[in-house]
C-alpha positions as CSV (number, residue, x, y, z in Angstrom):
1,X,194.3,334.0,290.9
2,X,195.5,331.6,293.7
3,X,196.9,334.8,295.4
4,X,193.5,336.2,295.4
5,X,191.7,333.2,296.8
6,X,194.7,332.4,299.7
7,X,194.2,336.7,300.7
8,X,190.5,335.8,300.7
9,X,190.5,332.9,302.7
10,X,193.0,334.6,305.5
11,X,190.4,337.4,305.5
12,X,187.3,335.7,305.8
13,X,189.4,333.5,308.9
14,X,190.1,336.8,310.8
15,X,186.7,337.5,310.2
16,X,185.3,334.9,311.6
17,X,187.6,334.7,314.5
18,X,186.4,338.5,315.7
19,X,182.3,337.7,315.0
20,X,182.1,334.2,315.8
21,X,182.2,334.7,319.6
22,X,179.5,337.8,319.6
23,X,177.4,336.1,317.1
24,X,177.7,332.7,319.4
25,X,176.8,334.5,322.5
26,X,174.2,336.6,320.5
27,X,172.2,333.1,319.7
28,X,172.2,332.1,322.9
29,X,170.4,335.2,323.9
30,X,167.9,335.0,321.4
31,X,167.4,331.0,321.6
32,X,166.7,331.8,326.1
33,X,164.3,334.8,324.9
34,X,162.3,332.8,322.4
35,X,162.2,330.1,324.8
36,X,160.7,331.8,327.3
């Protein structure tokens, strides 16, 4: 059981180190649209 939550936690880490940066950059596209 705590193998399966450590292996979840390392994926969800990787995860979010590939899609934070497009998702970060994706908001600020969206937040200059709508403001405009």
């Amino acid at each position: 059981m705590f193998r399966l939550i450590w292996l979840t936690s390392i994926h969800t880490r990787d995860f979010l180190r590939r899609h934070t940066p497009t998702s970060f950059v994706l908001d600020l596209i969206r937040t200059r649209h709508g403001l405009k």
